[in-house]
N, C-alpha and C positions, 0 to 999 in steps of 0.2 A: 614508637621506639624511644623516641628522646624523654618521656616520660620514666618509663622503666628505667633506664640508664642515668637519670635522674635520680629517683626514689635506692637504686642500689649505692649511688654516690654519698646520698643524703647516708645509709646506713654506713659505708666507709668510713664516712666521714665522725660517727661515734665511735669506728674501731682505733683511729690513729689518735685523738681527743683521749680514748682509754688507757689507749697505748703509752701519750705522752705522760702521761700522769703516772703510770707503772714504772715507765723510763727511771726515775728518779734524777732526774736532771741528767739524760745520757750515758749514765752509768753505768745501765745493765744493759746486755746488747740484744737480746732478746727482744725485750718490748722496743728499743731503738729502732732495730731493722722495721718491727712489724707498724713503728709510726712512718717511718718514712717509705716504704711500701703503700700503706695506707693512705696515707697524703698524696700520693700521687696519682695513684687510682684515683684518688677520690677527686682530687682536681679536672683530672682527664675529661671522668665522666661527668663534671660538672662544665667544664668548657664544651663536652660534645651536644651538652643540651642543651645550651645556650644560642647553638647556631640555629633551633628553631624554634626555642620558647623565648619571650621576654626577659630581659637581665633580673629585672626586680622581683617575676613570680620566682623563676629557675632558681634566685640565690634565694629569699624566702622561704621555699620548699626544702631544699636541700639545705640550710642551717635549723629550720624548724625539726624536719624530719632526724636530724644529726645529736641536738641538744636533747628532743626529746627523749631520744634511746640512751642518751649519755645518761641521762638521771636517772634514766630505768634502770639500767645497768647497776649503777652508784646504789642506788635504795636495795634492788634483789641481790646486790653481793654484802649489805649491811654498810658500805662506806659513806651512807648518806641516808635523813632519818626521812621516814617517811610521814606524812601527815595530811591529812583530808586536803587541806588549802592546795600543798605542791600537787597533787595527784589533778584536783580540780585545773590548776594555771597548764600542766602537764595535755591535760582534756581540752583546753581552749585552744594550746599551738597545733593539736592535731585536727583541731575543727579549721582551723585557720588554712592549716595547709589544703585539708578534703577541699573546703569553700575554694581556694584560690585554684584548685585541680578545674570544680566542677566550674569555673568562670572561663578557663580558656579553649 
């Protein structure tokens, strides 16, 4: 369970990342509400998986799993360019993560 609750926070945690960045510095209250919604879920579920996975996999996982999807996001809405190299470093945090899954 603390996995999954994990991996959902990791994804949280690219909605509020998205969100803040849409925010335009608080301005608009839309994306506002939906970063700090976001952020707090997203923390929740990352302190509830901490109570039985490791501090250093559980935060690893969940910023790996978080950036990764923020880029993805960023490249498929065209705000970010895409190229063989990012896609490659992109492919390494996600082996990173699987790897550190498949160790505990």
């Amino acid at each position: 369970m603390s996995w999954l609750v994990l991996i959902i926070s990791g994804v949280l945690e690219a909605v509020w990342a998205t969100a803040l960045g849409k925010s335009e510095g608080f301005t608009r209250l839309a994306p506002s509400i939906v970063f700090v919604v976001g952020l707090i879920a997203s923390m929740l579920g990352l302190a509830y998986a901490m109570r039985e996975l490791p501090l250093g996999t559980a935060y690893a996982v969940w910023v790996g799993i978080g950036a990764t999807l923020t880029v993805v996001y960023a490249m498929a809405t065209g705000g970010e360019s895409v190229s063989l190299l990012k896609v490659l470093f992109l492919v390494m945090i996600v082996g990173g993560v699987v790897g550190l899954k498949s160790l505990h």
